[in-house]
OpenMM code with the backbone's topology and positions (N, CA, C; nanometers):
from openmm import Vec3, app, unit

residues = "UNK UNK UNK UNK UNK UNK UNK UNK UNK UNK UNK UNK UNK UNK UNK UNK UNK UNK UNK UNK UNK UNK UNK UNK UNK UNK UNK UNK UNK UNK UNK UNK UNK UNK UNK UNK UNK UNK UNK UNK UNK UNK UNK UNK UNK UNK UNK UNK UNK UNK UNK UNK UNK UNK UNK UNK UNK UNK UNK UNK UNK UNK UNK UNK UNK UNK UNK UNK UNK UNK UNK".split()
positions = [
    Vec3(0.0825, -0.1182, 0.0000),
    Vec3(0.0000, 0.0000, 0.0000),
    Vec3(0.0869, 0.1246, 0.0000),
    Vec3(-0.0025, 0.2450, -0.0791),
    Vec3(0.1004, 0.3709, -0.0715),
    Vec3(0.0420, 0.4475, 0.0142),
    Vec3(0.0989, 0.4891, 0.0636),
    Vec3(0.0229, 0.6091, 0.1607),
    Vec3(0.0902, 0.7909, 0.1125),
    Vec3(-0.0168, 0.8542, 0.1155),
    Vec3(0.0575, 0.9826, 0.0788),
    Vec3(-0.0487, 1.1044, 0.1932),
    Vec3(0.0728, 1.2200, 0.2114),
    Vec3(0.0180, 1.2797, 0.3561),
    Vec3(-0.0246, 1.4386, 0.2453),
    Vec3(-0.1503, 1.4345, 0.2915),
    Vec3(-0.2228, 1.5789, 0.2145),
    Vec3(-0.2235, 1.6717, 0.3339),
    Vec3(-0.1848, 1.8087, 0.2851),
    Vec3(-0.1430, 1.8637, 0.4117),
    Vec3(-0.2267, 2.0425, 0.3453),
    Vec3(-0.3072, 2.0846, 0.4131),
    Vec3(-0.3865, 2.2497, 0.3563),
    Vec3(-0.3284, 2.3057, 0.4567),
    Vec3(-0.2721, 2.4445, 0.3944),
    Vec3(-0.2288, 2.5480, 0.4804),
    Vec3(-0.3485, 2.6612, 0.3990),
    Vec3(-0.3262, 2.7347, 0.4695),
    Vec3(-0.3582, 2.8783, 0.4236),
    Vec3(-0.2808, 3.0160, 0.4507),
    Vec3(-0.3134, 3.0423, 0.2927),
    Vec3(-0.1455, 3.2037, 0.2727),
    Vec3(-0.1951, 3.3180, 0.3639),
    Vec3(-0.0525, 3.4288, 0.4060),
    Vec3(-0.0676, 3.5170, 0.4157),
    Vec3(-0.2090, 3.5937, 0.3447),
    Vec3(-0.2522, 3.5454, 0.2292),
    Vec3(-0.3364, 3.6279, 0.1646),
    Vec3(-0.4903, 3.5894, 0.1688),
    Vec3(-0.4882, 3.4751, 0.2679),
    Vec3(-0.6110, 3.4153, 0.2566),
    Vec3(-0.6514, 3.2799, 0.1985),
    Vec3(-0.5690, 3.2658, 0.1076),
    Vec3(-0.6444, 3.1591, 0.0031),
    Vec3(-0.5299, 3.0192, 0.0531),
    Vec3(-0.6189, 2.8882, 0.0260),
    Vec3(-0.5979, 2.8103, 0.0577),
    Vec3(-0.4420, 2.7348, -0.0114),
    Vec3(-0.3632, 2.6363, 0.0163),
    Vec3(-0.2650, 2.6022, -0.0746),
    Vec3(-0.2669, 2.4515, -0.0669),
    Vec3(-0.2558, 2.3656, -0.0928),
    Vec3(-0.2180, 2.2044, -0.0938),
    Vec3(-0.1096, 2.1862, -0.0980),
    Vec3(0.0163, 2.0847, -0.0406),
    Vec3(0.0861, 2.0497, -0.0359),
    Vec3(0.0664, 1.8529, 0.0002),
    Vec3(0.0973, 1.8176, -0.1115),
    Vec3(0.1259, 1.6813, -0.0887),
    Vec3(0.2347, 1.5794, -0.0642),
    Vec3(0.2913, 1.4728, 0.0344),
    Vec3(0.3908, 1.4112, 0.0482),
    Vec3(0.3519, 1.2859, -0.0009),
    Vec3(0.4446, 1.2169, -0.0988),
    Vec3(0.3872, 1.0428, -0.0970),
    Vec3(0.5353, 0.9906, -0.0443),
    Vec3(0.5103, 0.8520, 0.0180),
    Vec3(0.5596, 0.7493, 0.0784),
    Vec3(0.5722, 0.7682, 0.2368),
    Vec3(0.4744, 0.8123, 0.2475),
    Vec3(0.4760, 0.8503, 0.4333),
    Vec3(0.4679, 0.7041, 0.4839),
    Vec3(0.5402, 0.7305, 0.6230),
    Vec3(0.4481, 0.6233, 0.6869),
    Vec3(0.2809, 0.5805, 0.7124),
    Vec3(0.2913, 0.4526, 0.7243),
    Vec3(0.1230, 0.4568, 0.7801),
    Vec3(0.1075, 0.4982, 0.8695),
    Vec3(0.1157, 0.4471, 0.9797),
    Vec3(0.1408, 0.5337, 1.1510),
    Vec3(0.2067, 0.6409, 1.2212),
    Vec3(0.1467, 0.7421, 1.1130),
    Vec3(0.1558, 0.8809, 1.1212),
    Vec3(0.0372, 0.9175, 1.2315),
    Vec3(0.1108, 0.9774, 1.3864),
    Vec3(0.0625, 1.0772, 1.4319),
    Vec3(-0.0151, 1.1994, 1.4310),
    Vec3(-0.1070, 1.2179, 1.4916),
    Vec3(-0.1590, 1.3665, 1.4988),
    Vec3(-0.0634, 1.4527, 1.5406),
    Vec3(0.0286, 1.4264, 1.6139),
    Vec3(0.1269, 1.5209, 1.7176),
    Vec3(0.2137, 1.5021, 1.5968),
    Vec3(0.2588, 1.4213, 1.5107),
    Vec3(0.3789, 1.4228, 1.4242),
    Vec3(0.3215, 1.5066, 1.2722),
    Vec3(0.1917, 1.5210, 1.2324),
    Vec3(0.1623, 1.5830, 1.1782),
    Vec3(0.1149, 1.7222, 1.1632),
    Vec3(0.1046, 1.7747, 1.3341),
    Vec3(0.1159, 1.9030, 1.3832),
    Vec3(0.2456, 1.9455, 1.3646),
    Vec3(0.3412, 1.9027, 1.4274),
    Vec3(0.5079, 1.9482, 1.4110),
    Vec3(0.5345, 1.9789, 1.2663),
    Vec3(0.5303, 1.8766, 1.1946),
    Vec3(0.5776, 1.8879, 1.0546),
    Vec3(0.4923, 2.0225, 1.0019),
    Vec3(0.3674, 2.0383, 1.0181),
    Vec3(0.3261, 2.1437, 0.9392),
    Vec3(0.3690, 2.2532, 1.0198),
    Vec3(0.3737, 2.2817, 1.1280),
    Vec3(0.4653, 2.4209, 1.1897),
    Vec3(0.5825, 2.4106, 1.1828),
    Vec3(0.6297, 2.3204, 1.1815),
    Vec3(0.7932, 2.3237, 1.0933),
    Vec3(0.7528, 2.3895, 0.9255),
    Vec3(0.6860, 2.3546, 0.8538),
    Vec3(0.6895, 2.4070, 0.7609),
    Vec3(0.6814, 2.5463, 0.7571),
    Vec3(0.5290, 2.5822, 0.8329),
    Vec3(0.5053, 2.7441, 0.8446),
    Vec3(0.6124, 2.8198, 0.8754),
    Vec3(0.6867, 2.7370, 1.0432),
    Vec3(0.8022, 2.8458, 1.0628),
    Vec3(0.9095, 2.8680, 0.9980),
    Vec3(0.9612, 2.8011, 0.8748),
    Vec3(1.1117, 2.7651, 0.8337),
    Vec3(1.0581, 2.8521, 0.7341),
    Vec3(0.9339, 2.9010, 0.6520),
    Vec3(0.8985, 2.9237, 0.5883),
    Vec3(1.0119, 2.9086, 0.3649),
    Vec3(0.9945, 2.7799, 0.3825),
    Vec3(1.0061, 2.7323, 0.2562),
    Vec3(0.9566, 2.7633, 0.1782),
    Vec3(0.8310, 2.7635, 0.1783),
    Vec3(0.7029, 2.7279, 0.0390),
    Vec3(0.6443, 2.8571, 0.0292),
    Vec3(0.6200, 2.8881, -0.0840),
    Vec3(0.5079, 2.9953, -0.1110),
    Vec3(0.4133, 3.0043, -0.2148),
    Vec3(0.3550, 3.0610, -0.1981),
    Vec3(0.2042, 3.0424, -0.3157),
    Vec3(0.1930, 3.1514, -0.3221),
    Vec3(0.2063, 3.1860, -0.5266),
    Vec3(0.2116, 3.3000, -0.5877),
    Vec3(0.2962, 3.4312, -0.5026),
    Vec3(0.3985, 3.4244, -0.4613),
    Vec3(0.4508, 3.4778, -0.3680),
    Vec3(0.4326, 3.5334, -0.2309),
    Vec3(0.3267, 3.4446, -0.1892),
    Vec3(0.2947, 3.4926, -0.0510),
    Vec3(0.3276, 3.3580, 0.0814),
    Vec3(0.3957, 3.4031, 0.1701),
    Vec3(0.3902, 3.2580, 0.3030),
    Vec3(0.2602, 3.1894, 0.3436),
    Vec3(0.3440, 3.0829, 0.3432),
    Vec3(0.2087, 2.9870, 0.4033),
    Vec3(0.1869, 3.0300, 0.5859),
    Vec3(0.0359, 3.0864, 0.6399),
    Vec3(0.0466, 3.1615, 0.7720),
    Vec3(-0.0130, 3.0262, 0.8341),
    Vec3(-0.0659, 2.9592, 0.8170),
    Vec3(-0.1398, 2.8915, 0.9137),
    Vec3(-0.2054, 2.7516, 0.8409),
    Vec3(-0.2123, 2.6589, 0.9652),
    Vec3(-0.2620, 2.5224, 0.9527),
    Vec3(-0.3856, 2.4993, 0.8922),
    Vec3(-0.4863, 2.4410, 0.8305),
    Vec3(-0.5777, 2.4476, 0.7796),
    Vec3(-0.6315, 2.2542, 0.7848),
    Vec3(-0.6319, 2.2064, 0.7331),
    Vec3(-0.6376, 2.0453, 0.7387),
    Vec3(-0.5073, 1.9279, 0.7241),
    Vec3(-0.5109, 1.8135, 0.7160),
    Vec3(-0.4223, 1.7078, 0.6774),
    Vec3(-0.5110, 1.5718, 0.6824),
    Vec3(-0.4795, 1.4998, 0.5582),
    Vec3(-0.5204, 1.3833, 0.6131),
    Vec3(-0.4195, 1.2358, 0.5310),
    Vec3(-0.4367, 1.1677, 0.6001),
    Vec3(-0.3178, 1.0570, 0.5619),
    Vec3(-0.4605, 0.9210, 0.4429),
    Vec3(-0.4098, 0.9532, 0.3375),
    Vec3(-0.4487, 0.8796, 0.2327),
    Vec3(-0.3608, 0.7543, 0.2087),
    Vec3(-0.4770, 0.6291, 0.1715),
    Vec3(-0.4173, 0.4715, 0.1486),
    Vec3(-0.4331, 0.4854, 0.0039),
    Vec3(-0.3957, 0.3944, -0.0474),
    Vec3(-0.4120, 0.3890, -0.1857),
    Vec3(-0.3251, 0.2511, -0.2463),
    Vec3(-0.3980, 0.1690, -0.2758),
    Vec3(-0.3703, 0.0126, -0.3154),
    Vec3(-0.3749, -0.0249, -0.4490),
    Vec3(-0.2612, -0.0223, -0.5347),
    Vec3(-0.2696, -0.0591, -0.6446),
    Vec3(-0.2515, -0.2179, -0.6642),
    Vec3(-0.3253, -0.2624, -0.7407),
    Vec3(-0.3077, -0.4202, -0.7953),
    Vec3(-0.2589, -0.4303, -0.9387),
    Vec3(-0.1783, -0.4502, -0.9865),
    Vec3(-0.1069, -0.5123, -1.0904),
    Vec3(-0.1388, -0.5945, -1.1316),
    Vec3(-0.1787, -0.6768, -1.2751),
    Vec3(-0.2137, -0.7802, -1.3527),
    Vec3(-0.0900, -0.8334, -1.4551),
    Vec3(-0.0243, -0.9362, -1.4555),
    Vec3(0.0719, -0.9860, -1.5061),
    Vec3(-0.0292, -1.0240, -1.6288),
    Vec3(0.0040, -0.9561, -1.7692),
    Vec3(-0.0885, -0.9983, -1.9118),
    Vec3(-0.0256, -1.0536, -1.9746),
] * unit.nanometer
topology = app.Topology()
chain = topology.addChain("A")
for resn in residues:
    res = topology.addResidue(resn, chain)
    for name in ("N", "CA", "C"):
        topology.addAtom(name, app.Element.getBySymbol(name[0]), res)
C-alpha cells in the first residue's frame, strides 16, 4: 500500500494552498503531523504565488492500493 500525507495550509493572503507528500508512513501521528506542518510554516520554505504559508488548515493521511495484472 502507498500512503501519501495531504497537508492544507492557508497564505498570508487568505487563500488556501495544498501540499502533498507520498511514501509517508502509515502510523503517522496527529502530534507528528502538527510538528511537521509548523515546521513548515516556521522555516517558511514554500510559497504560493509569492505569498507565506500563515497557518494550519487540514491534513489527512491517504491509502491507496494498487493491484497489478501480469498480461
Amino acid at each position: 500500500m502507498e500512503y501519501t500525507l495531504s497537508l492544507t495550509f492557508v497564505n498570508a493572503a487568505g487563500d488556501k494552498v495544498s501540499l502533498s507528500i507520498a511514501d509517508v508512513k502509515p502510523n503517522m501521528t496527529k502530534d507528528e503531523v502538527n510538528s511537521l506542518m509548523d515546521t513548515i510554516i516556521s522555516k517558511d520554505v514554500f510559497e504560493n504565488k509569492g505569498v507565506s504559508l500563515a497557518s494550519k488548515y487540514s491534513a489527512q493521511l491517504i491509502q491507496r492500493q494498487t493491484i497489478k495484472f501480469d498480461l
